[in-house]
N, C-alpha and C positions, 0 to 999 in steps of 0.2 A: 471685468470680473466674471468668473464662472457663474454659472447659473448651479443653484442649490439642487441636490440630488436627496430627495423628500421620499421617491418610494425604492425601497432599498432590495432591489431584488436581484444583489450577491449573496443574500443570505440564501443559502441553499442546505440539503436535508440535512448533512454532516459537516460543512464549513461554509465560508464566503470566500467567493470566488464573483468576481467582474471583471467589465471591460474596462478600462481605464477612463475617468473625461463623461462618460456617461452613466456607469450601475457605481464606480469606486473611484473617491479620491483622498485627499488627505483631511479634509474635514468630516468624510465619511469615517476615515479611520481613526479621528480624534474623538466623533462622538459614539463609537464603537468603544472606545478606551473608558470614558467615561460610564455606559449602559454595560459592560463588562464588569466594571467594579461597583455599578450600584448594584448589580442581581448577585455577583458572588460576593461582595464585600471582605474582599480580600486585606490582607496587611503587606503582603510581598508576591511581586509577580515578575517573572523573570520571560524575558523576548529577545529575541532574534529575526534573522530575517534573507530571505537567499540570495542569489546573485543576481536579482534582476536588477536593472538601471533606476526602476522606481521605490523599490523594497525598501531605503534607508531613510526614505522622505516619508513615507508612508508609515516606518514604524517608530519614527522621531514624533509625528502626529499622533498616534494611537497612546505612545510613552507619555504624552503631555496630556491626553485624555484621562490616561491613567494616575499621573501625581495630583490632576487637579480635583481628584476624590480623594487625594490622601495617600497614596496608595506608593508605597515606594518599590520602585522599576530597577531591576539589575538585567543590563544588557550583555547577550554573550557575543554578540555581533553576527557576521556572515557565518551562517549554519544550515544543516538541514534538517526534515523536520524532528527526525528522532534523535536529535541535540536535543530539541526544545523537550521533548518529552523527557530523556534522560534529566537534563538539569533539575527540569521540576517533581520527578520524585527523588533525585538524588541531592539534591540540595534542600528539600523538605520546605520547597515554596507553595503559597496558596493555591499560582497557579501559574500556566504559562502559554503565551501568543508568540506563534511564529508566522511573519509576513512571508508567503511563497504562492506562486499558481501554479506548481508543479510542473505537469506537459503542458499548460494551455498556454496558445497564443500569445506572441509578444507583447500585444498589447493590450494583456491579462494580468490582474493580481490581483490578491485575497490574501486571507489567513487562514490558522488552524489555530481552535481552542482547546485548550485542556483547565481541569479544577486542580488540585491536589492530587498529590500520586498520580499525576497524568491521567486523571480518569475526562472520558471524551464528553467534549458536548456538543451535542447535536440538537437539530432539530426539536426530538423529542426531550429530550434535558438540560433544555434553558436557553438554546437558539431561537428560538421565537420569542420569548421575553426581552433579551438583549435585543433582539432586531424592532420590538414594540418601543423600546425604551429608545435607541437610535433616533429611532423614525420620529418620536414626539420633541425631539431636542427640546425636552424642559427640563434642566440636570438641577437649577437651584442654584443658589450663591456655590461660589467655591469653597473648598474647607483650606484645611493646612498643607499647602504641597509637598507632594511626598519626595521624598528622598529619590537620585541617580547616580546609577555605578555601574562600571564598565566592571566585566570579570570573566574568567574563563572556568570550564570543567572539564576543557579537552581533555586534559593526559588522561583525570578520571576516567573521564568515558572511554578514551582507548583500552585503560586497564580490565575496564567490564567488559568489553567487546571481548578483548583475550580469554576472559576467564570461562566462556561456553567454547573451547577448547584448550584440547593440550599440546602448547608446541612442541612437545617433544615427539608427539605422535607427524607431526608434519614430513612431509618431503619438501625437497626442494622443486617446487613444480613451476613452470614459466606459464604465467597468466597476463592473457591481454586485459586491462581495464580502461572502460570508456566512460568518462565521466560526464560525456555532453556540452560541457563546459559551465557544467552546474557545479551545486557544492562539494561534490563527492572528493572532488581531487583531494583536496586538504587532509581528508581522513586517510587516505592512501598512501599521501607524504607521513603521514604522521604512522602507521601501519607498517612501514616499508623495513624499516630497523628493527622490527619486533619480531618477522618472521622469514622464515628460510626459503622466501616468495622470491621470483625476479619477474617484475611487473613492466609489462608492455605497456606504456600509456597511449590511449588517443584522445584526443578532444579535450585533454586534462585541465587545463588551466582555466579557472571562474573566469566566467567572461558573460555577460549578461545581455551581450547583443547578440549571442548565440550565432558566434559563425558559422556556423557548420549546422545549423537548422535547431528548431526545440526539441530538446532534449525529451525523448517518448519513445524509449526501443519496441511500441506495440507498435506501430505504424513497422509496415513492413520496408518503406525505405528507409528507413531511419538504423537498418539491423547491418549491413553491407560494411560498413567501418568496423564496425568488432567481427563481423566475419570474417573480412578481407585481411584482418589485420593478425585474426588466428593464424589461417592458414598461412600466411607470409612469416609467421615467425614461429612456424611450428609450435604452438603452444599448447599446454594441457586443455588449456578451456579458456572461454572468454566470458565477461561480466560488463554489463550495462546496465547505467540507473536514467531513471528521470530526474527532472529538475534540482528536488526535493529530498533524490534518494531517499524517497518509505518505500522505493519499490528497485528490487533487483532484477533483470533478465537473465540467464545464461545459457553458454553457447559450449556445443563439446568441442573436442579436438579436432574436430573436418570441419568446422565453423558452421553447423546444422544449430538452426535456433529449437531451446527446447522448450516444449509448451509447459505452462507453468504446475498442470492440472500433475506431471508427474514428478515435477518439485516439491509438491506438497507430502507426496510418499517418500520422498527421498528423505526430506529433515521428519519425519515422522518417526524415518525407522533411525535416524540419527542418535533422534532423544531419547529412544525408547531403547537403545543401547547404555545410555546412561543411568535412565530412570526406569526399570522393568514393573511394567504393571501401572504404566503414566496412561494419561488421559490425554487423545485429540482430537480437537474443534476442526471438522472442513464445511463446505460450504455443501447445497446439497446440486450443483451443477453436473457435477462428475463424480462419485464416490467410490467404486470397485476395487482399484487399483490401492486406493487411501485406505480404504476397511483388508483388503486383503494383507497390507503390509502389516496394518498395525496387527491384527491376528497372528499374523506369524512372529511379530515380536514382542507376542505377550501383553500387548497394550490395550486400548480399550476406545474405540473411534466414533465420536460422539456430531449429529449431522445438527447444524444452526444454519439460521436465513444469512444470505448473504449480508455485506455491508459490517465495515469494522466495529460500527455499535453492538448491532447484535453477537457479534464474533468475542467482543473482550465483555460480554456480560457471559456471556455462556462459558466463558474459560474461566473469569473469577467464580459463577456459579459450582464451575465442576472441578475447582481447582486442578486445572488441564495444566500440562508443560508443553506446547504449543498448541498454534491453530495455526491454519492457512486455507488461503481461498485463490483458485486457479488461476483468478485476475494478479497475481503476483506479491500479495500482501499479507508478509508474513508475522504472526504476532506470539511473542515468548513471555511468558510467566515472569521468570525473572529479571523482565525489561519492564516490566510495572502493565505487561499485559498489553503493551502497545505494540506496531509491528516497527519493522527494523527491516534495512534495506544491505547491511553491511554482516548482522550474526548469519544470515542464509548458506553465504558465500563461504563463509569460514567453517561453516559446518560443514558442506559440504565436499572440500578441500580435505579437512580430516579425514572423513568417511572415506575417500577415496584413496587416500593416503593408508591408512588402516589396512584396506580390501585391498590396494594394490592393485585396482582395476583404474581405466579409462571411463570419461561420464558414459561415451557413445554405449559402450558393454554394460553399465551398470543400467544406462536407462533402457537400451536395443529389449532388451527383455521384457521390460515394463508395459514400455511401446505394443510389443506383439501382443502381449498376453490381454492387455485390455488398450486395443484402438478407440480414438477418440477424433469425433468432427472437429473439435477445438470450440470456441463462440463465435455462430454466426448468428449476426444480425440483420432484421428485416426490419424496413419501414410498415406499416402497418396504418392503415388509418382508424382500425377501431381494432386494437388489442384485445380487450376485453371478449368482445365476439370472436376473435381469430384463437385465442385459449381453449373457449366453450367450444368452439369448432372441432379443435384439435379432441380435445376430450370426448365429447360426441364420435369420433370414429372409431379411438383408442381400445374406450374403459372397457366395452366388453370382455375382450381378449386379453387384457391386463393382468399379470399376475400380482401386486400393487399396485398404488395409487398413491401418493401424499403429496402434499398440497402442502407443505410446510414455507416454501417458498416459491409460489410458479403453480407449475403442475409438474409431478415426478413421476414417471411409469416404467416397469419393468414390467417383461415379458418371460416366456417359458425358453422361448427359444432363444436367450438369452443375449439378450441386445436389453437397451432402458434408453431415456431420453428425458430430458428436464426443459421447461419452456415456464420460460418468465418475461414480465411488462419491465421497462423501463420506468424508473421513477421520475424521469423527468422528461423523455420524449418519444414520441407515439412509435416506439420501437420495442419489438419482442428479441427476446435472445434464445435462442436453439443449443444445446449441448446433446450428441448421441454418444453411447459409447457400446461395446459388445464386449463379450469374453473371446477374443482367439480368430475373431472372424472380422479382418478387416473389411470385405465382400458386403457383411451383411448390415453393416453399421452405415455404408458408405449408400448402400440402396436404400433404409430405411432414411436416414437422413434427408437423399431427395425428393422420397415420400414426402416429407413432413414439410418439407419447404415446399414443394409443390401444393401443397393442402392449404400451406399460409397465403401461397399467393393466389390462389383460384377464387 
């Protein structure tokens, strides 16, 4: 018999995530099921779970954690994670658990929690209580076992996905899609009859032994099949998710990956075609490009700390019609403020359809106008010091400063550069970006890395 796993350290700042056999197993995930329903005290919670090989054992355990508080479980089965989110504000459940480890390791899994209306819980809102309550495994007699049911919302949720476009605006565009051989495929099949798409598939089919490698198009070998697979089939553009699909990549028509920081402008000026005078959430890694669009289309561009928590409190706060953060995670109003891996794409499609342009044309300009390093990261053995560093050389000549997340600096000669700690390992992350000056962004940049590692 296994040896008990007492200190639980998948719980991490916005879900759990472990290794299998050592940080998460299925009696982890049962008394997780249980310390879930005593802190939210739920009546109905609806789960899923993705295509890993352990995900179905693991949330059959978490589900029996969960009826043995009472609490009656509707399963939608193999999903991704903005299934789970959709179901549970769209079907008006207390709450909802989806068993997924996204890109990590094979032999990784966890979950993601949501309350009602999908709203997150993280660390600071109730993750540490359910992980206190775990760890004590003292749940008390059982009550009245709740109620199980299998059920679906798919077509639902396809119909919503539709409705942040108009197909009649659509072209008939040929698009490679990679699904990794996560959940994504399903939504694709199901997507395929709805629009005037003709879809390239690779990696399509759920398959949770991951033939073709874990699904994570940030890893730069990971990008070569939706590249290879544009340019061989001359396609408008390519589209890659991980695991999970919360998160989309894409790739223009020369199969050039595009960095996410001008996807975020792109659905920006999207919505702000629909909604004049809307409000958007970015992160504050990269902003110029994100504040310059929304200005010109009337909108109103609003800067929060990275990480999805603070992104869907500042978008309920500022009742915003999207946000997005460069790392790929994009989150819409009308999807209960959660992000979504499948509306990006389809916006985007529109937009281009509309304009009549290629992505390469529509972003080549973006690109120029505001060059960016992208996120590099450095090991650091004392971050904290390597920040004060950075600032010690910066501040004087700084035209700002904020410190909203990191340290943020802009200069006169118009370049800026953002440096932030990792939340969980002794690593800084670098972002520069210029106006017009790819030259100057690209020198100060090795400035700044050179400062980190001296």
């Amino acid at each position: 018999m296994a040896e008990k796993i007492t200190d639980l350290t998948c719980f991490k700042a916005y879900d759990v995530r472990g290794q299998l056999g050592t940080e998460i197993d299925n009696d982890v995930a049962y008394r997780i099921g249980r310390a879930y329903a005593q802190w939210l005290k739920p009546k109905t919670v609806v789960v899923g779970g993705d295509v890993r090989v352990t995900s179905s054992a693991l949330k059959m355990a978490l589900t029996e954690g969960l009826r043995d508080e009472g609490v009656d479980v509707f399963d939608i089965g193999m999903c991704g994670t903005e299934e789970i989110y959709f179901a549970t504000f769209h079907g008006g459940y207390d709450g909802g658990i989806v068993v997924t480890a996204s890109h990590n390791p094979i032999d990784f899994n966890g979950m993601k929690l949501v309350r009602e209306d999908a709203r997150p819980i993280s660390a600071d809102t109730g993750l540490k209580d359910i992980r206190a309550l775990a760890e004590a495994d003292n749940f008390g007699p059982l009550k009245k076992k709740g109620e199980f049911k299998k059920i679906s919302h798919f077509e639902d949720y396809l119909e919503h996905l539709l409705g942040y476009v108009d197909a009649a605006n659509l072209k008939p565009l040929k698009v490679v899609v990679n699904a990794g051989n996560g959940a994504a495929g399903p939504v694709i099949d199901g997507l395929e009859n709805l629009l005037p798409i003709e879809f390239i598939k690779v990696n399509h089919e759920a398959d949770g032994s991951f033939p073709n490698g874990i699904p994570n198009p940030i890893l730069l070998e990971n990008r070569a099949a939706t590249a290879d697979a544009v340019k061989a089939h001359k396609a408008d553009l390519g589209i890659a998710w991980d695991g999970d699909f919360d998160r989309c990549f894409l790739f223009d028509e020369n199969g050039e990956f595009i960095e996410g920081y001008y996807i975020v402008g792109l659905l920006a000026e999207a919505f702000l075609q629909k909604e004049k005078g809307g409000k958007v959430i970015h992160d504050p890694r990269l902003t110029w490009n994100t504040i310059d669009i929304c200005e010109a289309a009337g909108g109103n561009a609003i800067q929060s700390k990275c990480g999805h928590a603070f992104i869907k409190e500042a978008m309920r706060d500022e009742d915003a019609i999207y946000g997005g953060e460069m790392s790929a995670h994009h989150y819409f109003r009308d999807f209960s403020y959660c992000d979504s891996g499948m509306v990006p794409w389809l916006l985007i499609v529109e937009l281009l359809s509309k304009k009549g342009v290629s992505l390469s044309e529509e972003l080549g300009t973006r690109a120029q106008q505001y060059p960016c390093s992208g996120e590099i990261n450095s090991k650091i053995n004392d971050p904290k010091a390597a920040l004060a560093k950075v600032e010690a050389e910066f501040a004087a000549s700084a035209e700002s400063i904020d410190k909203v997340d990191g340290i943020s600096m802009s200069f006169a000669k118009g370049w800026r550069f953002n440096l932030r700690m990792s939340n969980t390992e002794p690593v800084v992350r670098l972002n520069v970006e210029s106006k017009g000056d790819e030259a100057l962004m690209k020198s100060k940049t090795e400035i700044l890395l050179g400062l980190l590692k001296g």
